[in-house]
N, C-alpha and C positions, 0 to 999 in steps of 0.2 A: 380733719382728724379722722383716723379710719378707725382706733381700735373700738370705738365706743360700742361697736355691735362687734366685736370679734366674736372667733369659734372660741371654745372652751369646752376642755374635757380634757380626761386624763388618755392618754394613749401610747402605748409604748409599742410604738411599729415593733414588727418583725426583723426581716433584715433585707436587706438590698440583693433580689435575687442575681446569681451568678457568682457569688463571692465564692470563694477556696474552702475548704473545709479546715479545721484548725488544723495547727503545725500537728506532727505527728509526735508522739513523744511529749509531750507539754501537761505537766498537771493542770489540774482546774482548780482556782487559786480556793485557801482556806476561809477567805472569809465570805459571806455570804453577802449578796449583790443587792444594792440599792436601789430596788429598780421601784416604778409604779404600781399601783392596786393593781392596772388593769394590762402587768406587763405579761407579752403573750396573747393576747387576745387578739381574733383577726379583726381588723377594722373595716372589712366590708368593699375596702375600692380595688384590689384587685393588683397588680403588681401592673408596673407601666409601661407602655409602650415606649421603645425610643421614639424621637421624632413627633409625636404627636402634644399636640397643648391644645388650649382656650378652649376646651369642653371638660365639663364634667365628670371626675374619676378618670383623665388622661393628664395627669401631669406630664410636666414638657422635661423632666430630670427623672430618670430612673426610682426606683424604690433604693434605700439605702442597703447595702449587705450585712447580713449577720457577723458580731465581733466572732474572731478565731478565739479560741481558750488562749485566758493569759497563763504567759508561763508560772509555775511556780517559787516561791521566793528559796533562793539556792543560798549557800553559806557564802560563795564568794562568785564574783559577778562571771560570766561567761571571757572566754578569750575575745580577741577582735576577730571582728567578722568577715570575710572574704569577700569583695567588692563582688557586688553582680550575685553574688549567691543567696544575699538575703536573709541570714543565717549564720549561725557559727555553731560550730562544733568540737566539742571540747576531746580530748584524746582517751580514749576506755582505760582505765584505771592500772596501772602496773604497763601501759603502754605507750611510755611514751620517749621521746627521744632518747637514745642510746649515749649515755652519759658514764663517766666513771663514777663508781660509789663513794659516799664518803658525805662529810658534812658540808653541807653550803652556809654561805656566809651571809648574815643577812641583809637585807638591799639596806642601804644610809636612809637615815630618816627624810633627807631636804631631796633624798630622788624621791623617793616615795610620793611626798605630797606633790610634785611637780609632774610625776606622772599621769596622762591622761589615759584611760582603759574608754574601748568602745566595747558596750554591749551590742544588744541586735541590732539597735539603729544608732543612740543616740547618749552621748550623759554629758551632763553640764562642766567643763573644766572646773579640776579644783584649785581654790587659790589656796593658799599657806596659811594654816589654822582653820581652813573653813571646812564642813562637814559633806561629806560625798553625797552629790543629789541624783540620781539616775534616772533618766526616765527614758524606755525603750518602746522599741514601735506597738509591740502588745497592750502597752500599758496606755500609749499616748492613742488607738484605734478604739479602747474601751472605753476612754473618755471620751473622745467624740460622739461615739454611741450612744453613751449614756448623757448627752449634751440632747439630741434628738430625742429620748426620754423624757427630758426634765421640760424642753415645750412644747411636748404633746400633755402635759399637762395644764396647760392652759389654751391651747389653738389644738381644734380638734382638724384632720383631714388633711393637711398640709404635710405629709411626712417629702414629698418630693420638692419643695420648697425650701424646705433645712436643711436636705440633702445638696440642694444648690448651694444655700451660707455654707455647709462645713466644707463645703471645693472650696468655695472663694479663701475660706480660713487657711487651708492648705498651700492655695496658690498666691495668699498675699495679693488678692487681688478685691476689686470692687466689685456692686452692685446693684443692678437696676432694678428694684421689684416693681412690679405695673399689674395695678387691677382696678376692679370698679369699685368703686364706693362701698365700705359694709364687706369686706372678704378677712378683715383682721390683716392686712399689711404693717400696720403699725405695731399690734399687737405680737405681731409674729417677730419683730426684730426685737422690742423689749423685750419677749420671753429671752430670745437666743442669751442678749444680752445678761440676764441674770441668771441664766446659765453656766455663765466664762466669768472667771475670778478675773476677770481686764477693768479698766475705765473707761465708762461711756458717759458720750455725751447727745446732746438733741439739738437739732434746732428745726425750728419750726422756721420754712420759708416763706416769703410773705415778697407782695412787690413793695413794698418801703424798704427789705432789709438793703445792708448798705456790704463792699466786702470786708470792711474791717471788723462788723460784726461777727463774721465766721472768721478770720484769720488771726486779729486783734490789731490794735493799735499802739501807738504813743500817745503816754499821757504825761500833762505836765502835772509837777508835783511841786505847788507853793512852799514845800517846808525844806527843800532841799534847789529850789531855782533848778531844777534838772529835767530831763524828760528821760522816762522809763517805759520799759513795755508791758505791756499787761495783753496777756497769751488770751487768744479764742478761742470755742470750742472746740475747733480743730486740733488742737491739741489734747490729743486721748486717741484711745487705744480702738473701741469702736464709735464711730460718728454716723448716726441719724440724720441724715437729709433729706427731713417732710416735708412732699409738695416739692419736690426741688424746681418741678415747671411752674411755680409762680412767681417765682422773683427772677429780675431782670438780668439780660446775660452778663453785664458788667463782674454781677454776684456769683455769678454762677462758673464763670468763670477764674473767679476766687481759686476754687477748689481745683484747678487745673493743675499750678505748681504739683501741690501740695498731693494728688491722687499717683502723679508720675514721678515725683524725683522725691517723695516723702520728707518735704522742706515746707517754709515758706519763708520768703524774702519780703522783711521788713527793714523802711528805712537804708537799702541798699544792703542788710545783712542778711545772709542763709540761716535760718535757724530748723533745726531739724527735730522732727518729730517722733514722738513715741513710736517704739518699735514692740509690736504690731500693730500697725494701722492701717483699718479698714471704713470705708464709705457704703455704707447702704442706705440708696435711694428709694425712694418710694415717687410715683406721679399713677397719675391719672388717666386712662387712655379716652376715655366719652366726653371730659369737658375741657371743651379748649376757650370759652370766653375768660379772659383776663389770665391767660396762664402764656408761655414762650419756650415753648420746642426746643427741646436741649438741642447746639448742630452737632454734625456729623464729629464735628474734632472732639469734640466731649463721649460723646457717645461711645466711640472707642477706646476711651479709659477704662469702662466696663468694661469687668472682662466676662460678665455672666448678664442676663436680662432676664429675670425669672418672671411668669405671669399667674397670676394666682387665680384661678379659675373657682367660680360659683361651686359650690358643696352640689352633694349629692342628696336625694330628701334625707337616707336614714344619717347622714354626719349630721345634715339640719336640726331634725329631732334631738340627737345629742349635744347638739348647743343649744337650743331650747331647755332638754334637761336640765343642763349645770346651771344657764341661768336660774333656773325654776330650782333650785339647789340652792341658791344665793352665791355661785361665784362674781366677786368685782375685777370687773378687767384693768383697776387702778391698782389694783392690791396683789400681785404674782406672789408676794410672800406667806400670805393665807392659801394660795393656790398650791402652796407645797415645792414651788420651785426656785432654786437653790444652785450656788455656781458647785458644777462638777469637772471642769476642765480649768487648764493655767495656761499662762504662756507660756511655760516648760513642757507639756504638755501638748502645743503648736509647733514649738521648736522643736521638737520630737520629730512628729508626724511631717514636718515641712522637711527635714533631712531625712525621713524615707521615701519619700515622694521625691526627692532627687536623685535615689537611685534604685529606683525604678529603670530599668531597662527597656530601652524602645531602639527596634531591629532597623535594617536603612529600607526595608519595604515598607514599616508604619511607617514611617519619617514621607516616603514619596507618596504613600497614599494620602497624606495628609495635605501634601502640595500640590496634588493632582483635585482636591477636593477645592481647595481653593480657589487654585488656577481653572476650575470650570465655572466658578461663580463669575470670574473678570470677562469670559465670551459669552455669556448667559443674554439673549436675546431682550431677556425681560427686565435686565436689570443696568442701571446707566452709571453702578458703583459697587462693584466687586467686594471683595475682601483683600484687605492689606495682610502683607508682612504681616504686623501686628498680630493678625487675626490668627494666622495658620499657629506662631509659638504661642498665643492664648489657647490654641486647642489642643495642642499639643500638651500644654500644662495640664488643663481639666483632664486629658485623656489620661495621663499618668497619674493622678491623685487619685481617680475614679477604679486603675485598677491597683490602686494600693489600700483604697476602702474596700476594695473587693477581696484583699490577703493575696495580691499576687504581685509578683516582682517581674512583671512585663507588661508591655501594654499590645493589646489586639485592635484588630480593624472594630470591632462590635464598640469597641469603649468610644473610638471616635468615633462612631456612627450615634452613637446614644448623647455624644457632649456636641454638636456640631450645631443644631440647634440654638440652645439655648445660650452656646458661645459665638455663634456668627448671625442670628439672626438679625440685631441692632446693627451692623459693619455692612449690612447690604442697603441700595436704596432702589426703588423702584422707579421703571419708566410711566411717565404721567399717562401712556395708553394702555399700559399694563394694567394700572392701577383702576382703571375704567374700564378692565376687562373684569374685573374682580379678582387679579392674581394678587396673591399674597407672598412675604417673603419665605414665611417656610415654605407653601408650597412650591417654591424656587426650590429651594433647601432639600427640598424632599427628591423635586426631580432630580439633582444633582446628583444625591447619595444613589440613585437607582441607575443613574447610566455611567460613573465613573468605576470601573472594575477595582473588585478588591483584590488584594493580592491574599497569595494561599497559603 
């Protein structure tokens, strides 16, 4: 168990420098924002290096960007938006298509409700009697934001660590957290957790667990002579995998279906899982008696490996304080934190994040990065396929947390890291040289040319 000593404070980072500055034109919404005591305040660690980790005040994920101004609530929703432009713009008033005057007729009620309207990004199809639910990228960027809010309320110092979970939320993808013992790992996923109006679930890995306790089984049921299924954990929307390197690979390999095709097949049947479904792992990188090295085929189901690096003294002092305060790290609800985001809210932001615009020179510098990891001296296992559209993905979510609707060489250079560093493996003389895989990573990004 990691959370027992987690960080604890209130903290409401800044924003993730480089973001866009709000739309132009956009009020600033009427009601006044829910943020923390101590939201605004700087937190002392300094904005992140790309590329760097496993020290102190260098997280290995950027800082997250500042929300743009949400738009204001208008009488009737915006036109549909213009693919690639990222926006819509409605026509200035007395201007608009040249039409004959006279009375229109008004639209039939059974089109009406079958009509779907796109606002900036996103709005939920309406069904027939059902009440129009919207929810646009402004709206779906400021919850996110304010998700990174709600647990810096309880996990102090870790703002580039959340910023990892809300990619993976974007990209629908998994996650490897790895740190030493006491950094609040565990902590840090229950916050996010009660954060997101979703279902989670936990399991604690252990080497006795069996796969059916994470998948579920068939049970027989004396009152009806039948056998039925009775659903695992895995079934839910986010899933905790504590320790996942202690239980045996039979186990662990459970979760392989289930991470790739969002199933699991029991009894020769597919049975499919809540949508959205997310795996964040937590292991151990210092003790390896009695624990079993996820392999390489798993490890590529990540699509992110975040590492949560030891505090700085002054965050120390401030989890010190809060304990000394009486925070319980059992009790996030006396902590003040509270779900701020939905799955509407994901589904939002994950269809802006698809269009996001990426030009065919990011595209080949993203292949040219990869494609340097496969002749890389030092390394006897490249990056796959897999790896380069994992980066591709983080690199578009990264600059759609930023307010922008393209993606630059800087965003892959910032996500390349913490998305290919688990997809590499190192040669055993390498390894006894002391090279490491970022530092591979690092030479990489310095001699493959960017494009201009």
């Amino acid at each position: 168990m990691t959370d027992q000593s987690g960080s604890a404070g209130p903290e409401a980072g800044g924003g993730l420098p480089g973001a866009a500055s709000p739309v132009p034109g956009r009020a600033a919404p009427d009601e006044p924002s829910q943020e923390s005591p101590d939201a605004g305040r700087d937190t002392g660690t300094g904005p992140a290096v790309p590329g760097r980790t496993g020290t102190a005040g260098s997280p290995d994920v950027p800082e997250p960007p500042p929300p743009p101004a949400a738009a204001a609530e208008v009488p009737e929703p915006p036109p549909p938006a213009v693919p690639g432009n990222g926006a819509a713009t409605a026509p200035p008033s007395g201007q608009g298509p040249q039409e004959p005057q006279g009375p229109q007729e008004p639209l039939p009620a059974a089109r009406a409700q079958e009509t779907v309207r796109l606002a900036v990004s996103h709005t939920v199809p309406l069904l027939p009697g059902a009440d129009p639910v919207t929810r646009t990228e402004d709206d779906a960027r400021a919850a996110l934001v304010r998700v990174r809010d709600e647990v810096a309320k309880a996990v102090v110092g870790q703002d580039a660590t959340v910023s990892g979970l809300v990619l993976a939320l974007l990209c629908r993808g998994h996650v490897l957290v790895e740190g030493v013992p006491g950094v609040a790992k565990t902590l840090l996923v229950r916050a996010l957790s009660a954060a997101l109006d979703l279902d989670t679930a936990r399991v604690q890995f252990t080497p006795d667990l069996m796969p059916g306790d994470v998948t579920g089984s068939l049970v027989y049921d004396a009152r009806t002579a039948r056998f039925s299924f009775r659903e695992g954990p895995v079934f839910t929307n986010l899933l905790l995998a504590d320790e996942i390197n202690r239980t045996p690979p039979k186990t662990q390999a459970s979760l392989l279906e289930a991470m790739q095709e969002r199933q699991v097949s029991v009894d020769g049947r597919p049975r499919t899982l809540p949508d959205p479904f997310l795996v964040i792992a937590t292991q151990n990188p210092v003790e390896y008696e009695g624990t079993y090295p996820l392999p390489e085929a798993q490890l590529d189901r990540f699509l992110l490996k975040l590492t949560v690096p030891l505090p700085p003294r002054d965050v120390e002092l401030r989890v010190l304080a809060r304990h000394a305060e009486g925070f319980d790290p059992q009790d996030l609800a006396a902590a003040g934190v509270r779900p701020v985001a939905t799955a509407k809210d994901l589904a939002a932001a994950a269809a802006g994040v698809r269009r996001v615009d990426v030009s065919e020179a990011v595209m080949g510098y993203v292949v040219d990065v990869v494609r340097a990891t496969r002749v890389s001296p030092s390394l006897s296992l490249g990056v796959s396929p897999r790896g380069a559209t994992a980066l591709l993905a983080t690199g578009r979510a990264w600059a759609w947390l930023s307010g922008r609707g393209y993606v630059t060489p800087d965003d892959v250079k910032a996500l390349a890291r913490p998305t290919l560093r688990h997809r590499v493996q190192l040669r055993p003389e390498a390894e006894l040289e002391g090279t490491t895989a970022e530092g591979v990573l690092d030479t990489v990004l310095a001699t493959v040319p960017v494009p201009r």
